[in-house]
C-alpha positions in Angstrom: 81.4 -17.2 -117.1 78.3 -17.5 -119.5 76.3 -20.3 -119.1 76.9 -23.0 -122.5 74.1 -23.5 -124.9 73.4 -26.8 -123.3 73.0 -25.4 -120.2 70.0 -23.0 -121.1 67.0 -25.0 -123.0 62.9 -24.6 -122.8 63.1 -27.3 -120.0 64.9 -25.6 -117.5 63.2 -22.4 -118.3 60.2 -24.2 -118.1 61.2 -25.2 -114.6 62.0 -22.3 -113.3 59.0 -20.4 -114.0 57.2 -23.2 -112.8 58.8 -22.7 -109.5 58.7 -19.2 -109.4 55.0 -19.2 -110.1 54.4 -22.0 -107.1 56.2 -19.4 -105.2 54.0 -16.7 -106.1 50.6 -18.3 -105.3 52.3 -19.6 -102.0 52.7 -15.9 -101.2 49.2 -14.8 -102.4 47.5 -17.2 -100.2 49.7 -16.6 -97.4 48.0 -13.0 -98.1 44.6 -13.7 -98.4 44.8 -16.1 -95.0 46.5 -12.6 -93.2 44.1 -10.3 -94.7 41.0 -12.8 -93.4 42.5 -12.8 -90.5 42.8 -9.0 -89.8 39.2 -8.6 -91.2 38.0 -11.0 -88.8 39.7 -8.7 -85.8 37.9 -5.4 -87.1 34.8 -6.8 -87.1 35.8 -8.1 -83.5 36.6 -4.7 -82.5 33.9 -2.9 -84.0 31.1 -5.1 -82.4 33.2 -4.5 -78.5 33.3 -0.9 -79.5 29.4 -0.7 -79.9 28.7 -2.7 -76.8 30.7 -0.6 -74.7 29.1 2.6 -76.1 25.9 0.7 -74.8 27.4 0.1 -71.8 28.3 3.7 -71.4 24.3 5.1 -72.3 22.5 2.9 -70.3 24.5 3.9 -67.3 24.1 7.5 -68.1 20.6 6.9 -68.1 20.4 5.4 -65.0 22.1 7.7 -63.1 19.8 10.4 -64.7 16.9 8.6 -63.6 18.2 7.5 -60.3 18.3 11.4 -59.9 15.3 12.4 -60.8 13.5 9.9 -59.0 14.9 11.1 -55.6 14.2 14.5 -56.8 10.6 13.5 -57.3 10.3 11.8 -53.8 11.6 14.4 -51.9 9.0 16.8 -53.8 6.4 14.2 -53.0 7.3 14.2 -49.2 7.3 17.8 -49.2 3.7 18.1 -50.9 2.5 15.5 -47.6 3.4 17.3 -45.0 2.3 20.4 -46.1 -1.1 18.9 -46.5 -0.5 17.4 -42.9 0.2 20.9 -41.7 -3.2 22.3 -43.5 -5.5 18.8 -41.2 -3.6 20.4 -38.5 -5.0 23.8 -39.0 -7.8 23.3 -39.8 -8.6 21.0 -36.5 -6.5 22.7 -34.3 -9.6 25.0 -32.2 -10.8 21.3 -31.2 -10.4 21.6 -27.7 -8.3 19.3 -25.8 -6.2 18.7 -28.7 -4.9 22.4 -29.1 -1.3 22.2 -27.5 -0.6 18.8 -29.1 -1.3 19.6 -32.8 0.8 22.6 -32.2 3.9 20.6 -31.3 3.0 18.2 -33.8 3.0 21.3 -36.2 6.3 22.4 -34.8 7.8 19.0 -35.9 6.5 19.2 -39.0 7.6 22.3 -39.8 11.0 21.5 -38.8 11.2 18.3 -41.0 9.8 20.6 -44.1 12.5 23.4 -43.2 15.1 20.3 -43.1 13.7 18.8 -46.6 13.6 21.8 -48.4 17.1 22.8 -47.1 18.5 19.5 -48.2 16.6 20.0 -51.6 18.2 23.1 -52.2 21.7 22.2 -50.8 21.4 19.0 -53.6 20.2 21.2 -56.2 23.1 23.8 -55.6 25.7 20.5 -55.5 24.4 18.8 -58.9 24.4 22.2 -60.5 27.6 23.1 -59.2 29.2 19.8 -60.4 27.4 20.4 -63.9 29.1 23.9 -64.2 32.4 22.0 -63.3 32.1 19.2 -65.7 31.2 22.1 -68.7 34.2 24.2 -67.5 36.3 20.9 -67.5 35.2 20.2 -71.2 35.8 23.2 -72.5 39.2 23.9 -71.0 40.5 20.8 -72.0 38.9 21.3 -75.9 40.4 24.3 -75.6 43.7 22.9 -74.6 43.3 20.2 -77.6 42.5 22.8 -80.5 45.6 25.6 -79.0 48.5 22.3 -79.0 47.3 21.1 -82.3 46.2 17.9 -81.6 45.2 16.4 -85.2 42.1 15.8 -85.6 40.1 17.6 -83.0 38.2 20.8 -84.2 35.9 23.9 -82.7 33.0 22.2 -83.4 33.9 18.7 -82.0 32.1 17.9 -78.1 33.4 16.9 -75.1 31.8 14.5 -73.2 32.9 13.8 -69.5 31.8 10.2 -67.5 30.8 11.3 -64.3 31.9 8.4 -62.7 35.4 7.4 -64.3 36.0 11.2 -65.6 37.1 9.7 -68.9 36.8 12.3 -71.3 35.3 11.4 -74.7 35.8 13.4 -78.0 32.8 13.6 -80.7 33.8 14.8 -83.9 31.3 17.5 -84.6 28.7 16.4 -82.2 28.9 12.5 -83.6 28.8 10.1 -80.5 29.0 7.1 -82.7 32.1 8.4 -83.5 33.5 8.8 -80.0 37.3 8.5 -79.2 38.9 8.8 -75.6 42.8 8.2 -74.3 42.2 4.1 -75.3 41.4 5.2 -79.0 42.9 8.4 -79.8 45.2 6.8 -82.1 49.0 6.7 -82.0 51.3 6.7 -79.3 52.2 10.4 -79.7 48.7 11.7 -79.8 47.3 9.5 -76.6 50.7 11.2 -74.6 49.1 14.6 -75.9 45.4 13.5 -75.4 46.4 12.2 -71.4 48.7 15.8 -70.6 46.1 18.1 -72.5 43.4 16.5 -69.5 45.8 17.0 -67.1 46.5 20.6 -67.8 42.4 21.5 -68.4 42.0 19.7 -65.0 44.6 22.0 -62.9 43.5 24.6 -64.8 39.7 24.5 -63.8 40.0 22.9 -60.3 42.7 26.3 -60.2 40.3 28.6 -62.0 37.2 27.2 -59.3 39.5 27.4 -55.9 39.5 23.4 -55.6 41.6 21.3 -54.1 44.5 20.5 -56.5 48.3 19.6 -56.2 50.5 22.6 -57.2 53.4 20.6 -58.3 52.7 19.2 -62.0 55.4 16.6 -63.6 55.0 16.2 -67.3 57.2 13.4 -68.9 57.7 13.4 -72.0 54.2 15.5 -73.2 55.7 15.1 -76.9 56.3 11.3 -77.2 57.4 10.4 -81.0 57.4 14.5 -81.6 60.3 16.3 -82.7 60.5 19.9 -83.6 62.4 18.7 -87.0 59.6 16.6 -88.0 56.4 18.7 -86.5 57.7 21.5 -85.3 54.5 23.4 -85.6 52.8 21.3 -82.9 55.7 21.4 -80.7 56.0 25.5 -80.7 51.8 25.1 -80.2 51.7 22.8 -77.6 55.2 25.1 -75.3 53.1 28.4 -76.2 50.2 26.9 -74.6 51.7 25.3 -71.8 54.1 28.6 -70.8 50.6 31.0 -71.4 48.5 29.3 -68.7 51.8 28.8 -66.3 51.7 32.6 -66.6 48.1 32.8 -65.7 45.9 30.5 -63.9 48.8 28.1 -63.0 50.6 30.9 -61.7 51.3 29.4 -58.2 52.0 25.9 -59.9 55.3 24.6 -60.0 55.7 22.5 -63.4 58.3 20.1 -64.2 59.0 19.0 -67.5 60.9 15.9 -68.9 61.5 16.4 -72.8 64.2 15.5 -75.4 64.4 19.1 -76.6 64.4 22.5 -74.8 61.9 24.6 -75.9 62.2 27.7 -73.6 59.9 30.5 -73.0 59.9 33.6 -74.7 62.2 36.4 -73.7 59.5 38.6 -72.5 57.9 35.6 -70.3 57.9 36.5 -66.6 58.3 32.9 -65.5 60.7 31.6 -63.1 62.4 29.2 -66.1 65.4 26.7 -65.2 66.6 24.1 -67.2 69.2 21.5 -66.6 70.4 19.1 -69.2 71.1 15.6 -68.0 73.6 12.9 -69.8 74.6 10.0 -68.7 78.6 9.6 -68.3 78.7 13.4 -68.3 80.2 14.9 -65.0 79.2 18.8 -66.5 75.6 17.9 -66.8 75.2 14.3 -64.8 71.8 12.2 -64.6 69.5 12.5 -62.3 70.4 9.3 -60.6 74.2 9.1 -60.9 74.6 5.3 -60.6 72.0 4.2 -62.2 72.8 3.1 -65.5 69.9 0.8 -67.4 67.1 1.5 -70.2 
């Protein structure tokens, strides 16, 4: 029914627009108050983010410098009783104090064998655990750059904490613009960030003959990944995993729990089984059968 002639006049046009335009700048400062708002909570971040990469240099430091000031007093101790042992020599045709400086010799000599053996054995250690860490960072770049992880390249660093062993990435070197598993970005890529680590940590401590479990469980490695949407990353990420299964996690045993079965190749020589498990499905039933929940 159209509306009469009476019913439509400059008034209640007037009106309207009125209230539509009330509307409007309603919205627009409802805006502006969000947009302050979320401004407010970068700068928030962006100051926490800078005092924690503080945090994180001045504790490298120390440690540096903790080291090389026990370093220094060993060397120092060493340098004394050598010139202990030189008095001793020197004074040791005095008669009646022969025998005595030569045991007293004797003990120094076995405290400098002791020192220097403990030097070395601590020298060997840190430069052991410095090949580890480097072997660590480069296995797990390497793991990064073959599963297509976005945003990580060949020329971006790895940078271990030797206390935590939280891995950091710097983009081309850039430590200012450090990321780890708290900042890699979205869900999907933090689930790829975490297994990549995992994997480059078997895969050194298997590569080094250290201690490690065999038996790796990977839960869903491609969170919010499907091969319709990316299913570059997904064949990059299998490819990888099945290559190093095949070689130096050969005597692993890997479990993986993943929407879609992305098998190896036919010419793989892996021990592969799959089992496909749906809930109210008697031909391929759930892991726990009477457990029914989220």
């Amino acid at each position: 029914m159209l509306p009469s002639s009476d019913e439509i006049n400059p008034a209640s046009i007037s009106s309207d627009l009125e209230a539509r335009l009330t509307d409007i700048e309603q919205a627009i400062r409802r805006h502006a108050i969000a947009r302050k708002r979320q401004l407010e909570r970068i700068v928030k971040l962006v100051e926490d983010k800078d005092r924690l990469d503080r945090d994180v240099s001045e504790l490298l430091s120390g440690y540096e410098t903790d080291r090389a000031a026990r370093s220094r007093q060993a060397e120092r101790e060493v340098a004394e009783i050598e010139e202990r042992i030189r008095f001793l020599n020197r004074v040791k045709a005095m008669p009646g104090a022969v025998t005595e400086m030569l045991a007293e010799a004797d003990k120094l000599s076995e405290v400098i064998s002791r020192l220097e053996r403990e030097i070395r054995q601590e020298q060997m250690r840190l430069s052991k655990a410095d090949e580890n860490f480097s072997a660590l960072g480069a296995n797990f770049l390497e793991a990064l750059i073959a599963t297509h992880v976005p945003g990580v390249g060949p020329k971006d660093t790895v940078n271990i904490n030797r206390r935590t062993l939280i891995p950091e990435i710097w983009p081309e070197g850039d430590e200012t613009a450090a990321y780890s598993f708290f900042t890699a970005g979205s869900g999907g890529k933090k689930t790829l960030f975490t297994i990549c680590f995992a994997l480059a940590l078997h895969r050194t401590a298997a590569i080094k003959g250290m201690p490690v479990p065999s038996l790796l469980i990977i839960d869903t490695p491609l969170k919010n990944i499907t091969p319709d949407i990316n299913p570059e990353l997904v064949a990059a990420f299998y490819k990888y995993l099945y290559r190093i299964a095949e070689t130096d996690l050969l005597n692993h045993q890997i479990v993986i729990i993943d929407q879609a079965l992305v098998e190896p190749s036919p010419e793989s020589a892996l021990d592969f089984v799959d089992r496909l498990m749906t809930e109210d499905d008697p031909e391929h039933p759930p892991l726990i059968s009477y457990y029914h929940g989220p």
